[in-house]
C-alpha positions in Angstrom: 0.0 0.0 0.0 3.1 2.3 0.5 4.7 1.7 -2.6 1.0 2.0 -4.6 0.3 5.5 -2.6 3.9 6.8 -3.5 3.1 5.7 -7.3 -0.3 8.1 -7.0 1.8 10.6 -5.3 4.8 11.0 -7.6 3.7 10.3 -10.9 0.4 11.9 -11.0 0.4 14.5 -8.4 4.1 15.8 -9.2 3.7 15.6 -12.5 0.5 17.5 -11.8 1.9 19.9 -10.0 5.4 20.9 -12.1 3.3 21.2 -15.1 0.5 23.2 -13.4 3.9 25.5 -12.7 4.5 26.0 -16.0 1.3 26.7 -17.3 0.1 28.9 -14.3 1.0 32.1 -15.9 -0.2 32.8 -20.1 -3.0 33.2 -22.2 -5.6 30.8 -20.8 -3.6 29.9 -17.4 -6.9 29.8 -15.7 -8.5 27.0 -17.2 -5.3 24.7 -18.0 -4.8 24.7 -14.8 -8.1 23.8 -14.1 -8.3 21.0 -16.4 -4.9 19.8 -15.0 -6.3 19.5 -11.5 -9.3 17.7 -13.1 -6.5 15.1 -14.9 -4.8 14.4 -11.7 -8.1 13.5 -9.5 -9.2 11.1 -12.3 -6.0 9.7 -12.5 -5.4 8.9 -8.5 -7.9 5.5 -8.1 -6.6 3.8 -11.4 -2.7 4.9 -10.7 -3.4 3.6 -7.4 -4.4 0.0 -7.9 -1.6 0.3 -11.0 0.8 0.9 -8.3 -0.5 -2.3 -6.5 0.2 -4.7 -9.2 3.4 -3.0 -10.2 4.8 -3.8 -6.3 3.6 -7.1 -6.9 5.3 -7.6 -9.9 8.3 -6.3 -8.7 8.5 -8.2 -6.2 7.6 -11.2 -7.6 10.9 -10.6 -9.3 13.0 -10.0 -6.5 11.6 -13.1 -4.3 12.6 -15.6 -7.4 15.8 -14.1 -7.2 16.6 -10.6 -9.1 19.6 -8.8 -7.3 18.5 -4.8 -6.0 20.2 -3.8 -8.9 18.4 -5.7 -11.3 14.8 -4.4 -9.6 16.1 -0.3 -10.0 17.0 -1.1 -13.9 13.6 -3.6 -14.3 11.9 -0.7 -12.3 12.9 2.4 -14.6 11.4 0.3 -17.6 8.5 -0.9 -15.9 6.7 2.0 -13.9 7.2 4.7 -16.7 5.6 2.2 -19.4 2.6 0.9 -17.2 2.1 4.7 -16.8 1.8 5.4 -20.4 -0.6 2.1 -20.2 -2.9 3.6 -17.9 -3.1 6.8 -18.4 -2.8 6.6 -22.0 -6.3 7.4 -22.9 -6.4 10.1 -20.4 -3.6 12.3 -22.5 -6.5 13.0 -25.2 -8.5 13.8 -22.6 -5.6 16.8 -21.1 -4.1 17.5 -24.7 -7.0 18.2 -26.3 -8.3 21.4 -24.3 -8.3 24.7 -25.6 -4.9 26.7 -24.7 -2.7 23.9 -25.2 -0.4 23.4 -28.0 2.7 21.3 -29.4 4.7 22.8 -26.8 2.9 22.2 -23.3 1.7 18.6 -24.8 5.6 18.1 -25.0 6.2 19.7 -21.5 3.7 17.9 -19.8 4.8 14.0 -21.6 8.3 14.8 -20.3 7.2 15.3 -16.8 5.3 12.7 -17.0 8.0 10.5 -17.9 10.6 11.9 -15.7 8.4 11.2 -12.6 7.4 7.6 -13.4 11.5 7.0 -13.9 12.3 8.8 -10.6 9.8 6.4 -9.0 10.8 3.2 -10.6 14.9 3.5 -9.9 14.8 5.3 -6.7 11.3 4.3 -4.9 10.1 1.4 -5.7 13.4 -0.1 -4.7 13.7 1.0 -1.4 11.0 -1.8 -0.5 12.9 -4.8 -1.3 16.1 -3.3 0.7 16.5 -5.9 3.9 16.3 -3.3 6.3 13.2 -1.8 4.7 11.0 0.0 7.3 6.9 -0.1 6.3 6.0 3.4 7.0 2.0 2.8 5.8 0.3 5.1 8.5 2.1 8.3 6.8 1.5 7.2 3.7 -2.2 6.9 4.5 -2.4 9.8 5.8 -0.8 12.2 3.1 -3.1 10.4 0.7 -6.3 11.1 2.9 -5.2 14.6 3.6 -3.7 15.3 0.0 -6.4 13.9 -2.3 -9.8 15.0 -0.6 -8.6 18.3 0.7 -5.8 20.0 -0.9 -7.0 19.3 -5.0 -10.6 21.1 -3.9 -9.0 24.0 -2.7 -7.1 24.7 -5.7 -10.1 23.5 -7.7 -11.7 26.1 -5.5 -9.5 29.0 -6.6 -8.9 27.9 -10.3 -12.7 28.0 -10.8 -14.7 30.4 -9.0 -17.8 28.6 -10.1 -17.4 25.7 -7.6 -19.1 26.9 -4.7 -20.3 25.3 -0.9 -17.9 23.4 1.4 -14.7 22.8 -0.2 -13.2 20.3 2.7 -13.5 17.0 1.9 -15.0 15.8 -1.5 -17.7 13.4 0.7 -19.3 16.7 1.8 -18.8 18.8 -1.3 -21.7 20.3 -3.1 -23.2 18.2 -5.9 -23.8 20.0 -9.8 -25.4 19.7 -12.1 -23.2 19.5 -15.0 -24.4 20.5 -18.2 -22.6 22.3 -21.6 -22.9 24.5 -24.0 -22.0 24.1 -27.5 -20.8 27.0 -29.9 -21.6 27.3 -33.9 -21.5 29.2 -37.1 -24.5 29.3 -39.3 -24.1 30.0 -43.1 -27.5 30.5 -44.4 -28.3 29.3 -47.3 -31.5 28.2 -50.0 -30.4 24.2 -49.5 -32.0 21.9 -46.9 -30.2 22.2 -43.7 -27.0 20.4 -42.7 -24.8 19.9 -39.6 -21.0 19.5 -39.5 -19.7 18.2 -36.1 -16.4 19.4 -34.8 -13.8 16.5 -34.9 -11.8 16.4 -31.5 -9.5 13.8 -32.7 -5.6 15.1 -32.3 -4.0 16.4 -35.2 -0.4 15.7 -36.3 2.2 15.8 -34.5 0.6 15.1 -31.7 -2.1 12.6 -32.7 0.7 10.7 -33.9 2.9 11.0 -30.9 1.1 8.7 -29.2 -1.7 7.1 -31.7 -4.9 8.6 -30.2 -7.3 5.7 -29.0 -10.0 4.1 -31.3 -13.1 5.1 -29.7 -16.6 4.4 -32.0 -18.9 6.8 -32.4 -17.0 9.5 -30.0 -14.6 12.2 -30.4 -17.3 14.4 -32.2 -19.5 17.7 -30.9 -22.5 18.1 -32.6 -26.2 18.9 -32.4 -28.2 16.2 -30.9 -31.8 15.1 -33.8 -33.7 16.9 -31.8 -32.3 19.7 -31.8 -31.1 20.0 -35.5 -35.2 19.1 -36.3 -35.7 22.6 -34.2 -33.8 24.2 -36.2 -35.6 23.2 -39.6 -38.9 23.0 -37.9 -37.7 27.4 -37.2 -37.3 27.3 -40.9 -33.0 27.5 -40.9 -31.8 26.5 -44.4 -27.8 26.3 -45.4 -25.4 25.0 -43.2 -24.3 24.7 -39.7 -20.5 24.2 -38.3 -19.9 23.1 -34.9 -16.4 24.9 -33.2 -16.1 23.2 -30.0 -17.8 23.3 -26.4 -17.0 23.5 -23.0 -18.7 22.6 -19.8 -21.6 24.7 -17.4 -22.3 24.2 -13.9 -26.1 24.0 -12.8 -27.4 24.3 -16.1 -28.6 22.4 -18.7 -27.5 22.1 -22.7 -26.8 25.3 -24.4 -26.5 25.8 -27.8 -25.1 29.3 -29.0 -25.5 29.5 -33.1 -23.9 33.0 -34.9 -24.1 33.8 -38.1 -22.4 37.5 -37.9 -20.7 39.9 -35.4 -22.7 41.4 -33.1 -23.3 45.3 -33.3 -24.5 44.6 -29.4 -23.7 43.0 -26.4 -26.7 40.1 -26.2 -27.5 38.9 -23.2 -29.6 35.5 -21.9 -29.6 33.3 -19.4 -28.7 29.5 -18.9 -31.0 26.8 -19.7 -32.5 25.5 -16.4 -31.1 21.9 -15.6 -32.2 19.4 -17.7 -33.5 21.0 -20.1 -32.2 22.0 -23.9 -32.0 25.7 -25.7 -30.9 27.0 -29.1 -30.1 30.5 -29.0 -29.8 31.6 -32.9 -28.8 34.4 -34.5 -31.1 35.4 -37.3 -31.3 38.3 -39.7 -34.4 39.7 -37.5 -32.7 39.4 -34.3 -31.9 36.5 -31.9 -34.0 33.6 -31.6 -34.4 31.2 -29.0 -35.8 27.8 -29.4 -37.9 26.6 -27.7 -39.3 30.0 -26.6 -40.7 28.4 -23.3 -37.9 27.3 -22.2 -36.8 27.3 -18.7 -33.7 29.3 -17.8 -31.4 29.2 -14.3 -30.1 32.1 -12.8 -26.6 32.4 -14.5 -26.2 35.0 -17.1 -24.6 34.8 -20.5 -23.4 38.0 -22.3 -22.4 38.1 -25.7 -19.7 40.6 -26.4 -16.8 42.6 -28.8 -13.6 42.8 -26.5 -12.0 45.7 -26.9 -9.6 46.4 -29.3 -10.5 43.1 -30.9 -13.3 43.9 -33.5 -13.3 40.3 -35.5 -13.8 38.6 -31.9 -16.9 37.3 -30.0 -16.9 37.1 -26.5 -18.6 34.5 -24.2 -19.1 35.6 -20.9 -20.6 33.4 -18.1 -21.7 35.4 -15.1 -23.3 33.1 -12.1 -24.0 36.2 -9.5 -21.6 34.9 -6.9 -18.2 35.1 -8.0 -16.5 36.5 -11.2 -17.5 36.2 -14.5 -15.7 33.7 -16.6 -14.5 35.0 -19.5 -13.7 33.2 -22.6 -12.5 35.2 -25.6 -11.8 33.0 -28.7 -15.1 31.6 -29.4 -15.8 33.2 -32.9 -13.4 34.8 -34.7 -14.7 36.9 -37.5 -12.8 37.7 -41.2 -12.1 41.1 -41.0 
């Protein structure tokens, strides 16, 4: 249990925590350090029992008869590739946010890899030493104390949307987690059609590590229903997905622009689950279905200044500061 909690502890949470470093500062700091934080609490349970079959096999290998030295060079080949094993679909997951690029996909591997080494030649090792002292209790106890306590609190201050007791994730609040989905519309006389955003990694760094077969995923689009809403509103030409992000306490948003705005617009949330197109039409902006329930958070569609071909997507809950996201829709000038 030692060596499995030391596995959690160096490769996900130090690797976690060197990369939220270099990322903390920069355009869209804010939320890669967010999702980071997100990575590493997914990570812990499965790193965890990965770390229990590792020991295992390790020493497996040293009770048959592998010298110390032979368990350090076994080790730094073993923990860094059952790592990769694990957390390998994970990596698309982190990779794929918005804000990162070749670079901090680079940056973040090499951690990655550099912390699983560290643990397989100068850790894991120490167990099989014959004056090896068990020293479980800690290790318990950094992992109750670390995991529960300390990852909410800088969940707490990366996001200022995640409100209510922050102290142990037993007793945290429970959201509702819903998203909101961001297109173009091209009108046009044909029947309408919808073209998904593909998530899938792009070369290099699809290829890096060969991005997971998944059927059926790795796509935003409109759901039927809500694509029938639109032609039922009478929409003709086509409609281009560009990505989506996640909303707390709200249901599924769909924001469809056709234009820059001459005005800030501003709405409000869906209520939780329940689904709203918000389209922009020659006559104004439409929402569908007009009865619609909404929640309390506000949305605000804006111009930044000084950036004239951008459209802003504020998200403003009333209890903390608005979250700001300024690469949504980026108009030819």
């Amino acid at each position: 249990m030692q060596a499995a909690t030391e596995y959690v502890l160096v490769v996900v949470w130090c690797t976690a925590t060197l990369f939220g470093a270099l990322v903390v500062h920069g355009p869209r700091a804010h939320e890669r350090f967010y999702i980071t934080l997100i990575w590493a609490l997914m990570q812990t349970r499965t790193f965890f029992l990965g770390g229990v079959v590792l020991f295992f096999v390790m020493w497996g290998l040293h009770r048959s008869g592998t010298p110390l030295l032979g368990v350090r060079i076994l080790g730094a080949l073993f923990a860094p590739a059952l790592a990769f094993v694990i957390g390998r679909h994970s990596f698309f997951f982190l990779l794929d946010q918005p804000g990162y690029y070749f670079l901090g996909p680079m940056i973040f591997l090499t951690d990655f890899a550099l912390c699983a080494l560290v643990y397989g030649i100068l850790l894991l090792p120490r167990h099989f030493k014959p004056d090896a002292t068990p020293r479980l209790h800690v290790h318990w106890a950094v992992l109750a104390i670390f995991v529960p306590f300390v990852p909410s609190l800088l969940l707490h201050a990366a996001n200022p949307q995640l409100r209510g007791p922050i102290f142990t994730v037993s007793t945290a609040k429970p959201h509702h987690h819903g998203e909101v989905i961001f297109a173009r519309w091209t009108p046009g006389a044909d029947a309408l059609t919808v073209v998904p955003f593909d998530m899938h990694l792009p070369p290099p760094r699809g290829g890096l590590i060969p991005e997971p077969e998944t059927p059926g995923k790795g796509y935003v689009n409109l759901t039927d229903e809500e694509a029938e809403r639109l032609r039922a509103a009478g929409i003709t030409g086509s409609v281009t997905v560009l990505g989506s992000s996640s909303l707390l306490d709200a249901g599924r948003l769909v924001v469809i622009m056709s234009q820059q705005i001459d005005a800030p617009f501003q709405f409000f949330t869906p209520a939780e689950g329940t689904k709203v197109v918000y389209i922009q039409s020659p006559g104004g902006w439409r929402k569908l279905p007009p009865e619609a329930g909404e929640s309390k958070t506000r949305v605000r569609m804006y111009v930044p200044e000084g950036k004239s071909n951008v459209t802003s997507f504020e998200l403003d809950t009333g209890t903390s500061p608005p979250w700001h996201d300024e690469t949504r829709y980026i108009w030819n000038r």
